[in-house]
C-alpha positions as CSV (number, residue, x, y, z in Angstrom):
1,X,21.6,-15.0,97.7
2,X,21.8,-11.0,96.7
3,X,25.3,-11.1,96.3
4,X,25.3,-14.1,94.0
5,X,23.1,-12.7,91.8
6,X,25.3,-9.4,91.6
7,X,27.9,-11.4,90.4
8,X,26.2,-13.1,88.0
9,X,25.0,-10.4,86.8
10,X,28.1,-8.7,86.2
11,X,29.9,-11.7,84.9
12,X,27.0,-11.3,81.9
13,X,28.1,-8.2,81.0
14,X,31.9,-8.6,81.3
15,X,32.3,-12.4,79.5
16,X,32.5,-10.5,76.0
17,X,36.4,-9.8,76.9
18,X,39.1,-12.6,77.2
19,X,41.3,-14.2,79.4
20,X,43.8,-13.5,81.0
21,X,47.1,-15.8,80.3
22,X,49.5,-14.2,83.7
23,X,52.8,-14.4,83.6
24,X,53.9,-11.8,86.1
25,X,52.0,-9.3,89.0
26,X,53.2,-6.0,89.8
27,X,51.8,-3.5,92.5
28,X,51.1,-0.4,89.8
29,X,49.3,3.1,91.3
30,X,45.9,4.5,89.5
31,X,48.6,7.5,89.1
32,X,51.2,5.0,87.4
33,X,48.2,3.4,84.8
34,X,47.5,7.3,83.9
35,X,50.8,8.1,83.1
36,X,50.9,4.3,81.0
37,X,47.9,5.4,79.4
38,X,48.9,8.4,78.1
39,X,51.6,7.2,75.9
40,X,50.5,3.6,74.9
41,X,46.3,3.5,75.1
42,X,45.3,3.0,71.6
43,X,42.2,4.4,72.3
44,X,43.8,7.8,72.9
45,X,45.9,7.5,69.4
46,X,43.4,9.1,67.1
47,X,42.8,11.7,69.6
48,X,46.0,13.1,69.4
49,X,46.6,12.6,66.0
50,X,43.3,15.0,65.7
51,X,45.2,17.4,67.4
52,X,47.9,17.1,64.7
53,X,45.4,17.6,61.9
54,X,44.0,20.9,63.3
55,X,47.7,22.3,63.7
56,X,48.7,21.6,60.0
57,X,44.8,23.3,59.3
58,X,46.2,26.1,61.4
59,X,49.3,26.4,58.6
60,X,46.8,25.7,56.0
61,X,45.2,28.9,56.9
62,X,47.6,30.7,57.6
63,X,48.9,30.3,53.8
64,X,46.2,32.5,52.7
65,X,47.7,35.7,53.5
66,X,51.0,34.2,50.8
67,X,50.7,35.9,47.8
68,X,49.3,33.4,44.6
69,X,51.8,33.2,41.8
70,X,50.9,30.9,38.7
71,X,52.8,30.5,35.5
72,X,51.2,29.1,32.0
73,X,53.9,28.0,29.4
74,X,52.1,26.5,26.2
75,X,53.3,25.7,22.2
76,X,50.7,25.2,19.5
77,X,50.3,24.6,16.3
78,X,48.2,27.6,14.5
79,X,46.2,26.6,11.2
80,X,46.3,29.4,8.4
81,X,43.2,32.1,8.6
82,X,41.0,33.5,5.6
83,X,39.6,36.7,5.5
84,X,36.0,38.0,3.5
85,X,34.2,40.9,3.2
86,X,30.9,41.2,6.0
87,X,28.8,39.5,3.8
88,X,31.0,36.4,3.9
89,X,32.0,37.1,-0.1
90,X,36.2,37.6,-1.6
91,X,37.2,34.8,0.5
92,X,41.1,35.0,0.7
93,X,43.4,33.2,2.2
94,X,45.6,34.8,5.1
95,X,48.7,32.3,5.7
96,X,49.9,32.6,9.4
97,X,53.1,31.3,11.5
98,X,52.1,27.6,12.5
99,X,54.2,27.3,15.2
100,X,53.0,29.8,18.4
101,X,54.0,29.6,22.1
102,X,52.8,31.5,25.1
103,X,54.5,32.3,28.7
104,X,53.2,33.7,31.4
105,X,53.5,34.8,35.1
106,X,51.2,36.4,37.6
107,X,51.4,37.5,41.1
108,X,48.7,38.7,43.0
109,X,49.2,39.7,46.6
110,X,46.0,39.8,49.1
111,X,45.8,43.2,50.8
112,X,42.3,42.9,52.1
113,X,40.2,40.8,52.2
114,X,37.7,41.8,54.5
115,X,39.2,40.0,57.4
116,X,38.4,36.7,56.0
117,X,41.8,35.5,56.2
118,X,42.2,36.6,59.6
119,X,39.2,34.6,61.1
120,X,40.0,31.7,58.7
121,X,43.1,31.6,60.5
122,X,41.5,32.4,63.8
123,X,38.7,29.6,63.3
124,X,41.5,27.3,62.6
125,X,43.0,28.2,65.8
126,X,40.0,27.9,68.0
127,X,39.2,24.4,65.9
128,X,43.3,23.4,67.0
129,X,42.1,24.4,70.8
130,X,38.8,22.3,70.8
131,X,40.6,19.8,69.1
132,X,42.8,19.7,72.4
133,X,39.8,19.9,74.7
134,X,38.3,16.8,72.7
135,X,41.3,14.8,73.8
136,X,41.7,16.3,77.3
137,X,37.7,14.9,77.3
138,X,39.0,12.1,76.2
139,X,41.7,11.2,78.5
140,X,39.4,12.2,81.5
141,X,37.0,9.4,80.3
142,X,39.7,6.7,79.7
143,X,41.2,7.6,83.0
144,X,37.8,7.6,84.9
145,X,36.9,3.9,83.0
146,X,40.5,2.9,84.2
147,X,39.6,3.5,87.8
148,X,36.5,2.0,87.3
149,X,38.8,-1.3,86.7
150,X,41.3,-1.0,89.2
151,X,39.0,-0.7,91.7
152,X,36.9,-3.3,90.8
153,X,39.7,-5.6,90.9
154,X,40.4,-4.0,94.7
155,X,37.2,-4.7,95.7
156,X,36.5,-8.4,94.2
157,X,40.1,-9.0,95.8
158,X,38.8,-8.4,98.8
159,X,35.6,-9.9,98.4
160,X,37.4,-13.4,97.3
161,X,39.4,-13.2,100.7
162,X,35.9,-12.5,102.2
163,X,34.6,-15.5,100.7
164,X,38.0,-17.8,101.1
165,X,37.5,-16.9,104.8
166,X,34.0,-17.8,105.4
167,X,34.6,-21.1,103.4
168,X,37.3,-21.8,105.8
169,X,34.7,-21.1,108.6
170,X,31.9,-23.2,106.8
171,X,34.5,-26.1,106.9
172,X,35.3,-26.4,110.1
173,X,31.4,-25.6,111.1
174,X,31.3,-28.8,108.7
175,X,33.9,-30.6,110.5
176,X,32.0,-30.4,113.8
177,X,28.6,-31.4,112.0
178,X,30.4,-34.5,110.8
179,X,31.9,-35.5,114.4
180,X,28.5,-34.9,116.1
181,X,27.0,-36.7,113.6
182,X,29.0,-39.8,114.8
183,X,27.9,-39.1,117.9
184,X,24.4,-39.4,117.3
185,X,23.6,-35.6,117.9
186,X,23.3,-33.9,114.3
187,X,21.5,-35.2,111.3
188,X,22.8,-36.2,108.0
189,X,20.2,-33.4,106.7
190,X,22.0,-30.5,108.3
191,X,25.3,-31.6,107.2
192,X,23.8,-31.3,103.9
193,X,22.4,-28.0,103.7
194,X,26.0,-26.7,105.2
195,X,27.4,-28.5,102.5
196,X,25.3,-26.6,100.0
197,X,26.3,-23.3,101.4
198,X,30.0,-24.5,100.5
199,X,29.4,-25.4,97.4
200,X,27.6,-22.1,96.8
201,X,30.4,-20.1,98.1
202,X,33.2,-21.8,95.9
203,X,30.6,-21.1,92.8
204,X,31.1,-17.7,94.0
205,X,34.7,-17.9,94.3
206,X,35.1,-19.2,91.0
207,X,32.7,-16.2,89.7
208,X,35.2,-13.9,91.5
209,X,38.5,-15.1,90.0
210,X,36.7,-15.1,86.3
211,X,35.6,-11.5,86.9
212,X,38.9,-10.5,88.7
213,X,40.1,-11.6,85.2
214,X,38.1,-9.8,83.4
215,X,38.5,-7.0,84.9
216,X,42.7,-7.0,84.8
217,X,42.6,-7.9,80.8
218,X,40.1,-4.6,79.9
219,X,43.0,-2.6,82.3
220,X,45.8,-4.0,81.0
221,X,44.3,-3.8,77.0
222,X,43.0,-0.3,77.5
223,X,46.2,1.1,79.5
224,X,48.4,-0.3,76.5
225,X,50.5,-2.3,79.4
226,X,51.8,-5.7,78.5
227,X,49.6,-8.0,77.7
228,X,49.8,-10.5,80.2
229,X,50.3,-8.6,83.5
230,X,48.3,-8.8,86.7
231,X,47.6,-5.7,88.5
232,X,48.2,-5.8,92.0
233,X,46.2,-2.6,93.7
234,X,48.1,-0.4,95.9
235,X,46.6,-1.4,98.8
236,X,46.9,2.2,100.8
237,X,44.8,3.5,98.4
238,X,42.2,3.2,101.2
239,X,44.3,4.8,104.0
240,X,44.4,8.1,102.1
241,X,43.5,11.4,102.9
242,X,40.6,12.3,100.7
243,X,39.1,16.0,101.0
244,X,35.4,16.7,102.0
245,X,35.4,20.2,100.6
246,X,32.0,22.2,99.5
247,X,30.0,21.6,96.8
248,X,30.7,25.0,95.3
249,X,34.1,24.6,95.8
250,X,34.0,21.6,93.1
251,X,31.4,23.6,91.5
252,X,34.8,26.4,91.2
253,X,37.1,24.1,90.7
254,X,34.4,22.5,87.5
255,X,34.2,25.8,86.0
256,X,37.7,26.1,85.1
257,X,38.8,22.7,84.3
258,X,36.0,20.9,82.7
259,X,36.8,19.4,79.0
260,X,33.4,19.5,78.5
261,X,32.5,22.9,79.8
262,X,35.5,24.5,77.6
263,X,34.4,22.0,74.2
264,X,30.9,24.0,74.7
265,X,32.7,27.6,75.3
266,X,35.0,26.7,72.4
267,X,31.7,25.7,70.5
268,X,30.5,29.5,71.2
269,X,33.8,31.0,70.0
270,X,33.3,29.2,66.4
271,X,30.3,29.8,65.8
272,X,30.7,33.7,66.6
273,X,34.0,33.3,64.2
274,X,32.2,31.5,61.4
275,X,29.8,34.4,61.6
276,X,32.5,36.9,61.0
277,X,33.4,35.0,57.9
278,X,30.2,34.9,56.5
279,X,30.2,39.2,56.8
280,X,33.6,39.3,55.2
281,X,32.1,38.1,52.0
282,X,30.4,41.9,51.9
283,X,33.2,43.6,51.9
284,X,35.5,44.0,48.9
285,X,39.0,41.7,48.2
286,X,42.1,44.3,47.4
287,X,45.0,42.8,46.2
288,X,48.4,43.6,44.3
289,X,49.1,42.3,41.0
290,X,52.3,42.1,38.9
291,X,52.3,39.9,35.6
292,X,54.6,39.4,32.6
293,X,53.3,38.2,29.4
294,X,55.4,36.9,26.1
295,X,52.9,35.8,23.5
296,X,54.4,35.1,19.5
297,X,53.5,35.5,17.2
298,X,51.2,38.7,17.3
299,X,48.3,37.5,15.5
300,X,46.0,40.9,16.5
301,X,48.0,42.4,13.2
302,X,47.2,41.5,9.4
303,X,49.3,40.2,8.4
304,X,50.4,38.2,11.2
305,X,53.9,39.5,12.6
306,X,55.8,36.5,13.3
307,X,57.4,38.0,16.4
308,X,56.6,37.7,20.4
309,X,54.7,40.6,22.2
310,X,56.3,40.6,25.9
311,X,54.7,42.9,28.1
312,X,54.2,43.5,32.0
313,X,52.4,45.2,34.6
314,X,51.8,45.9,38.0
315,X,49.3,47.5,39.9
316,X,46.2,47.1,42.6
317,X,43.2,45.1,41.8
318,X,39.9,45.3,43.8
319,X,36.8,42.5,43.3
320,X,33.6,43.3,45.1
321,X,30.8,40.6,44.7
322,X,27.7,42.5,44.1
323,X,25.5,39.7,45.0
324,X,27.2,38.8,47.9
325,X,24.8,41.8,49.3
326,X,21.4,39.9,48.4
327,X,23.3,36.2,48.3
328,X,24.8,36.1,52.3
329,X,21.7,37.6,53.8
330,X,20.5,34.0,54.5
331,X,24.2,32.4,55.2
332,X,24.0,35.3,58.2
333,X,20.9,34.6,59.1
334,X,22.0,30.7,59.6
335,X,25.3,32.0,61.1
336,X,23.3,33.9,64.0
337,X,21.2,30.7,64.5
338,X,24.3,28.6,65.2
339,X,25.8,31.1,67.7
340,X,22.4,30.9,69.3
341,X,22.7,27.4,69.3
342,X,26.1,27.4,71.0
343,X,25.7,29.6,73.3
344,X,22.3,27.7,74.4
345,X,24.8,24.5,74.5
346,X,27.0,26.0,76.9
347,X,24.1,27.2,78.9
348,X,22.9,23.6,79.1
349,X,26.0,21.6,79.7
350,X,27.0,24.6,82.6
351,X,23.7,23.3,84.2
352,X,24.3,19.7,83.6
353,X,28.2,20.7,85.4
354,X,26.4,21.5,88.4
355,X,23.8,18.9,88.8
356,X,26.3,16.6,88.2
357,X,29.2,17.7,90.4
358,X,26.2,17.9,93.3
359,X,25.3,14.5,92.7
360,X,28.6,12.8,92.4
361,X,29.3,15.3,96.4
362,X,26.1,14.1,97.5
363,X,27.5,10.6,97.1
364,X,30.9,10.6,98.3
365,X,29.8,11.9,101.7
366,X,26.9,9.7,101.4
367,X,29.5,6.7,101.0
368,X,31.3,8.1,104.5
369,X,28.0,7.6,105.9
370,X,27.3,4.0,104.0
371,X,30.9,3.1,105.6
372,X,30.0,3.8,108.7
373,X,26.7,1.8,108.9
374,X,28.1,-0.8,107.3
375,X,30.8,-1.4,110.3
376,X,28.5,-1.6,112.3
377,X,26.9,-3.8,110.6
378,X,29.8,-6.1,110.8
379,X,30.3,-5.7,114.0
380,X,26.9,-7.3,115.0
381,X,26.7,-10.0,111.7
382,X,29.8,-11.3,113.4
383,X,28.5,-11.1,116.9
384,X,25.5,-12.6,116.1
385,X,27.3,-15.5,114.2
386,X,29.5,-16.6,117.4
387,X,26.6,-16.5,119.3
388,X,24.4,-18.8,116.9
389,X,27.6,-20.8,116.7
390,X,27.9,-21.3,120.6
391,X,24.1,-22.0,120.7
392,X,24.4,-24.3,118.2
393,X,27.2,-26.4,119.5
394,X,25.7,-26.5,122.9
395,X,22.1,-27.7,120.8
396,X,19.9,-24.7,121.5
397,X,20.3,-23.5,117.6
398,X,19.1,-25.5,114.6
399,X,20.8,-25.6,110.9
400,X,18.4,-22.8,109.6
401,X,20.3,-20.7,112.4
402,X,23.7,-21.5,111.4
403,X,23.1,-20.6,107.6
404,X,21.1,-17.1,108.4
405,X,23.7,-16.2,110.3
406,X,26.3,-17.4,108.3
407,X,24.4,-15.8,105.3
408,X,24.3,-12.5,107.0
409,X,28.0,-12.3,108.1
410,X,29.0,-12.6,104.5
411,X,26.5,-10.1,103.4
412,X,27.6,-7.3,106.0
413,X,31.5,-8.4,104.9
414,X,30.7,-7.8,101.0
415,X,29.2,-4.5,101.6
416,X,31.8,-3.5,103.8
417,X,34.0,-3.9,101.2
418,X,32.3,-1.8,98.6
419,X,31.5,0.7,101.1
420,X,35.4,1.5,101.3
421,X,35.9,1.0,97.6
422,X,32.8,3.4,97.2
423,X,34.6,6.1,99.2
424,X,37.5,6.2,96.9
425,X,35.5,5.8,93.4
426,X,32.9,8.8,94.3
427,X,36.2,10.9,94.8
428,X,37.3,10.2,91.8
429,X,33.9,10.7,90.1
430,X,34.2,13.9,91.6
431,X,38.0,14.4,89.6
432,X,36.6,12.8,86.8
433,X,33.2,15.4,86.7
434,X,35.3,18.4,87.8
435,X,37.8,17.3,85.3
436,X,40.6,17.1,87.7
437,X,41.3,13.3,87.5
């Protein structure tokens, strides 16, 4: 059967998490899990500890306009000196103070600096925003997977009712078998092909709960609930209201909320501010200076004067890199590529925006459509299963009968199902694209 080897061959995929050990269900809202995931996902922790980071960097850079004040303190011991004429003849010896000690203090206070501090501080900034958008990015996809989850577990719930209930149907068909079979009008044979379709529909049952299981333990571990709780869907989920607005109206909507449309524009805004920085090193650093000296003993005299020399000044000092005018050409040149490159990002992911949001609208009011054939679909699966069932009571079906349409009926029930699940998850691919979820 189709459906049994869709859940087998989701069961594959899923068995890599545990079990779930219940000890209490709760009805919880996709908007409730959100709001749980926000504060206790773990996978969400080192986004917003990135976010920290970048705001200290933002301090960081910020320090660079503080002036830089350093102070040396040192004590020595100073050997005696000899003195000789050029040609290294009357050696004598010139005794000098042993002891000697220095202090010092400087103060230099950045005036310009070619705007470097400025966009250091300003790419610091826009690192601090992208950081943000990187979590924002983030969330969206934790909160989209989440969904993913929850409705899952909506739509296998209903699936194991759709399965309980033809089970409950296949035994009674059973019952009958059996009780014509003591009458001489059914064969042992039939009875044991409707037992088989039993037995394959509590295999799938059993496939449903494990799965169901799965399904609640990756929620419950990735929303940083208790461990141990069952989520119970909020069954009106289905009886909302959902829009059917335009594609360009998401296509709006996409262009202004999009994590991933403002990491690429925040991408562009680096790259142009790294390029800045790269120009600053051109342009000459201005800067005031104070210092105050006390060096002993003064050893510029001979003899040595065993006294300390204090002195101080102040005034403006101004370093220009000469090579910086041959050196940055190429840095520039790399610069300007990476802007390209960003901007060229941005172009590309704006495009992939759009393709995207008009697939994920194509879908959702495809999945209106796909509800729609599907209840219809229902409607004659279970038509033509009382009518095979009559037919077959009064002798004018065989087995093979019962079990096609017996088959069938479950089949148009299961895709019923996900056609109503489908509506809702293509609406939030939509929030989830347009990064409104």
């Amino acid at each position: 059967m189709n459906n049994l080897r869709l859940l087998t061959g989701l069961l594959s995929i899923l068995l890599s998490s545990g079990g779930l050990c219940a000890y209490g269900q709760s009805v919880i809202t996709l908007e409730e899990i959100f709001e749980t995931a926000e504060t206790n996902s773990r996978q969400l922790r080192p986004s917003y500890t990135a976010i920290t980071e970048a705001e200290h960097e933002v301090s960081v850079a910020r320090s660079g306009r503080l002036p830089d004040i350093s102070a040396t303190m040192s004590l020595s011991y100073i050997g005696d000196g000899f003195t000789t004429k050029r040609n290294f003849s009357d050696y004598e010896k010139a005794p000098i103070p042993h002891f000697g000690n220095a202090l010092s203090v400087n103060i230099t206070q950045p005036l310009y600096a070619g705007g470097a501090i400025t966009s250091s501080i300003e790419l610091a900034e826009l690192k601090s925003t992208a950081s943000r958008y990187a979590a924002d990015f983030r969330r969206d996809n934790i909160r989209f997977q989440l969904t993913g989850f929850y409705l899952d577990i909506y739509k296998y719930d209903n699936l194991r009712r759709v399965v309980e209930s033809n089970i409950d149907a296949a035994e009674r068909v059973l019952q009958e078998m059996r009780a014509r079979y003591e009458q001489g009008t059914a064969l042992q044979n039939d009875i044991t092909r409707y037992e088989l379709l039993v037995s394959n529909l509590e295999l799938q049952l059993v496939k449903i709960n494990n799965t169901i299981n799965i399904l609640n333990t990756n929620l419950v571990t990735i929303a940083g609930l208790p461990e141990g709780t069952v989520i119970m869907p909020d069954t009106t989920i289905l009886e909302k209201s959902l829009p059917r607005e335009t594609a360009s109206w998401w296509l709006t909507e996409a262009e202004g909320n999009s994590p991933s449309l403002s990491l690429a524009r925040s991408g562009v805004d680096m790259s142009r501010k790294a390029e800045s920085l790269v120009r600053s090193e051109r342009l000459p650093k201005i800067g005031l200076q104070a210092a105050w000296s006390l060096d002993g003993p003064i050893l510029v005299e001979v003899p040595p004067i065993n006294r300390n020399l204090s002195y101080w000044y102040v005034g403006i000092g101004v370093n220009y890199n000469l090579s910086s005018l041959y050196k940055t050409n190429k840095s520039l040149a790399k610069s300007r590529i990476a802007t390209q490159y960003a901007v060229e990002q941005l172009d590309a992911a704006r495009e992939e925006l759009a393709l995207a949001v008009n697939a994920d609208h194509v879908r959702y009011l495809e999945a209106y459509e796909e509800l729609r054939t599907q209840n219809k679909s229902v409607e004659l699966a279970e038509r033509n299963y009382r009518t095979t069932l009559t037919r077959y009571s009064a002798d004018m079906a065989l087995i093979t009968d019962m079990l096609d349409a017996a088959n069938s009926k479950l089949e148009a029930e299961q895709q019923l199902v996900n056609a109503r699940i489908n509506i809702i998850y293509y609406y939030y691919k939509l929030l989830f694209t347009t990064g409104l979820i």
